[in-house]
N, C-alpha and C positions, 0 to 999 in steps of 0.2 A: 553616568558610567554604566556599562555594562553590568550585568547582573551576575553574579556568581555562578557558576558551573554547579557546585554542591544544589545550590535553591531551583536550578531549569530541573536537573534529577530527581528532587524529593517530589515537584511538582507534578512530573510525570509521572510520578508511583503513583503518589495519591490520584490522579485522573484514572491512573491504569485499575485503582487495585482498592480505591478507598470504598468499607460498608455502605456507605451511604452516598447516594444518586448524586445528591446537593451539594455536599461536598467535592466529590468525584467534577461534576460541572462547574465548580468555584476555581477550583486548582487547575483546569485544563482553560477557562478565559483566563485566567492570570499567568498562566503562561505563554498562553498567544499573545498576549498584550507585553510581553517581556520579552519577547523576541522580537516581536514588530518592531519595538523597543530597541533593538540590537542593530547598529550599523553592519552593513554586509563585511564589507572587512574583516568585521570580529568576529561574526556566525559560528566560524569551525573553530577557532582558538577557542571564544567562550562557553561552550558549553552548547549550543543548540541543538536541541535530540538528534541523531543521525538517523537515516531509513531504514538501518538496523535497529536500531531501538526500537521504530515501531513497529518493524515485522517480528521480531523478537515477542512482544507483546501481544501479538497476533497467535501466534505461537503456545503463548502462555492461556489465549483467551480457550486452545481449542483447535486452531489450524492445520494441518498437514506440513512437515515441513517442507515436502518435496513439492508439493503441489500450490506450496507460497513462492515458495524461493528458488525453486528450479536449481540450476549448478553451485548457489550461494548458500543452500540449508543446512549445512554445517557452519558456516559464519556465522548464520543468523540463532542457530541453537547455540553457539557459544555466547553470544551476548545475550541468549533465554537465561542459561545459567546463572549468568552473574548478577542479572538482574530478579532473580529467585521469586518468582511469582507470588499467589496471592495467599495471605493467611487464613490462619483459620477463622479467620471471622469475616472474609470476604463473601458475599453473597453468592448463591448457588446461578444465580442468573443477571449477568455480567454486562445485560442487551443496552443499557443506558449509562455505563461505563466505555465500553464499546463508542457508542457514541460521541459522547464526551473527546474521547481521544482522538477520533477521526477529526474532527471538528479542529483540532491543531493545526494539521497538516499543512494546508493553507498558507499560515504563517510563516512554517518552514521551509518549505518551497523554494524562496527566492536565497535563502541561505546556501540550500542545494546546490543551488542551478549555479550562483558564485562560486560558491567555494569547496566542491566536489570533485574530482574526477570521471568524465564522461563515463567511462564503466560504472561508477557507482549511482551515477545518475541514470543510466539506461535500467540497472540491477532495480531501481526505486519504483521505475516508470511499469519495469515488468510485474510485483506484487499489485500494486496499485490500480491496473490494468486487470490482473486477477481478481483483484478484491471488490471490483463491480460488478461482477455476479452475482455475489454474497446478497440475499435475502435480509440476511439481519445489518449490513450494509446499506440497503438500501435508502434509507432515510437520509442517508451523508452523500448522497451522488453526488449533488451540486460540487461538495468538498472534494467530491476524489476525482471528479472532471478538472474542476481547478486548478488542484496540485498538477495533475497532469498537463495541462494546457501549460502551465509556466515551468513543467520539466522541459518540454520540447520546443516552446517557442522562440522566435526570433526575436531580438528584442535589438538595445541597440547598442549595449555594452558588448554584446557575446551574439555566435550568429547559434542557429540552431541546433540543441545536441541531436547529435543523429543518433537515431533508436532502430536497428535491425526489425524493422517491423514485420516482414515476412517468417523470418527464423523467432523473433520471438513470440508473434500469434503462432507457429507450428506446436512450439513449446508451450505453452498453454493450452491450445485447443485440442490438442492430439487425441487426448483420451476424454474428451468432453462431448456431451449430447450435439446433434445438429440444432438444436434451439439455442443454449449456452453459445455455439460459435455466431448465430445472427445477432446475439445481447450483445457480444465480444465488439461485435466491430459498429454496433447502432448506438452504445454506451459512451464513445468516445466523446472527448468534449468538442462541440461544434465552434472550433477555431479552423482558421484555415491550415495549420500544421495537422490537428485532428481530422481534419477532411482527408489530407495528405497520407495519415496512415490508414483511414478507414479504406481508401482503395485497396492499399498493399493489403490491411486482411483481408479484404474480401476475396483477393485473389488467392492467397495462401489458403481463405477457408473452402475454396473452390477444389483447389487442391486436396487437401483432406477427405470430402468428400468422394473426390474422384477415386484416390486411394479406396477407403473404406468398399465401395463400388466393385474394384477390381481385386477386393481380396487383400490387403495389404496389413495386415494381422497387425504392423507398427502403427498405422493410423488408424485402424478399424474400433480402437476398444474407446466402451462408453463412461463415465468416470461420472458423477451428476453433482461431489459435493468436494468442496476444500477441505473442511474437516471435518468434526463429528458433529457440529448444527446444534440442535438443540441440545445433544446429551449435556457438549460443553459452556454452552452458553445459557440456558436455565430453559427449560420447557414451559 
C-alpha cells in the first residue's frame, strides 16, 4: 500500500532541514524509494511532495521569491510558511542538504506530469529551469535535466505539456547576464522536446539582447544571482 502522507512529509523535512549530511541523505533515498513505490494514480491523493513544496524549500534554503517563482511567489511563500523552516540547530551551510533534496525530484516527476494540472506543471518546469544556473546546484544537473525532460515529454499515456517557452525564458532571462541566458538555453536536457525548447530560447534570448542593444530599460537590466548564495547557504 501506499505510504502515508504524515511519513512523505516528516521525510521531507528531515532531507530539507535535518543537522546532519547523513541523515538528511538517508531520509531524502527513502523517500524517493517510497514514492517510486507509489502507483501513479495515487501520487496527488497520497502525499507526494508537490513543486511547491520544493520551491518553498528553496525558499527557505535562501532564494529570491520573485526570481524562483515568478507570478506564483506568493503561493510558494505560503507553503514557506507552513512548512516553518529550519531550527536552531540546523546547520549554518545547507550545500549538502541542498543536495540531498534535489536528488528527489526525479522521482516525483512522473507523479507530476499524471497527476497535475498543466499550469502547475509548466509553473514546475519554470523554477526548475531557473535553478540550473544555480552554482550550488550544479552537482544535481543530471537530476534537474531529468525532472525536466519528463515534465515536457511525450510519452504515451499523455501527449506533451506544452510550456510557453518563449514567454517563460523572457521571464527568467530578462534581468540576467548575457552568459546566464547561453547556460539558460545549453543547460536544457538533450531530449528531443529539450532541443524543441532550446530553439524557442534561443530566439527569445536573441530578442533580449536585441532589446538591451536598442535601450529597452525592461530588458536591459543585469540580475547575476537567485538569491543570496552563500550568505544563505554557508560560505
Amino acid at each position: 500500500p501506499p505510504a502515508p502522507p504524515a511519513l512523505l512529509s516528516w521525510l521531507l523535512e528531515v532531507a530539507c532541514f535535518d543537522p546532519n549530511p547523513e541523515t538528511s541523505a538517508s531520509a531524502a533515498r527513502a523517500l524517493a524509494a517510497l514514492i517510486r513505490g507509489t502507483g501513479l494514480q495515487h501520487g496527488a491523493a497520497r502525499g507526494v511532495p508537490s513543486p511547491d513544496a520544493f520551491a518553498a524549500a528553496l525558499l527557505l534554503y535562501g532564494a529570491e521569491a520573485e526570481a524562483l517563482a515568478g507570478e506564483t511567489s506568493s503561493r510558494v511563500q505560503a507553503v514557506a510558511e507552513q512548512i516553518g523552516g529550519p531550527s536552531d540547530e540546523t546547520p549554518t551551510d545547507l550545500r549538502r542538504n541542498l543536495l540531498n533534496v534535489l536528488g528527489i525530484l526525479p522521482a516525483c516527476a512522473p507523479h507530476w506530469r499524471a497527476g497535475l494540472p498543466a499550469e502547475e506543471v509548466q509553473q514546475a518546469v519554470r523554477w526548475l529551469w531557473r535553478l540550473l544556473l544555480e552554482p550550488h546546484a550544479a552537482p544535481a544537473l543530471i537530476q534537474l535535466q531529468d525532472t525536466i525532460s519528463v515534465l515536457v515529454a511525450s510519452t504515451g499515456e499523455a501527449p506533451r505539456t506544452a510550456v510557453p517557452t518563449a514567454s517563460m525564458f523572457r521571464s527568467i532571462g530578462a534581468r540576467l547576464p548575457h552568459s546566464s541566458l547561453l547556460k539558460l538555453c545549453q543547460y536544457l536536457p538533450p531530449t528531443p522536446e529539450g532541443n524543441a525548447m532550446q530553439a524557442e530560447a534561443a530566439i527569445a534570448a536573441i530578442g533580449i539582447l536585441v532589446g538591451r542593444r536598442t535601450g529597452d530599460e525592461a530588458l536591459g537590466r543585469g540580475d547575476e544571482a537567485l538569491g543570496r548564495g552563500d550568505e544563505a547557504l554557508g560560505r
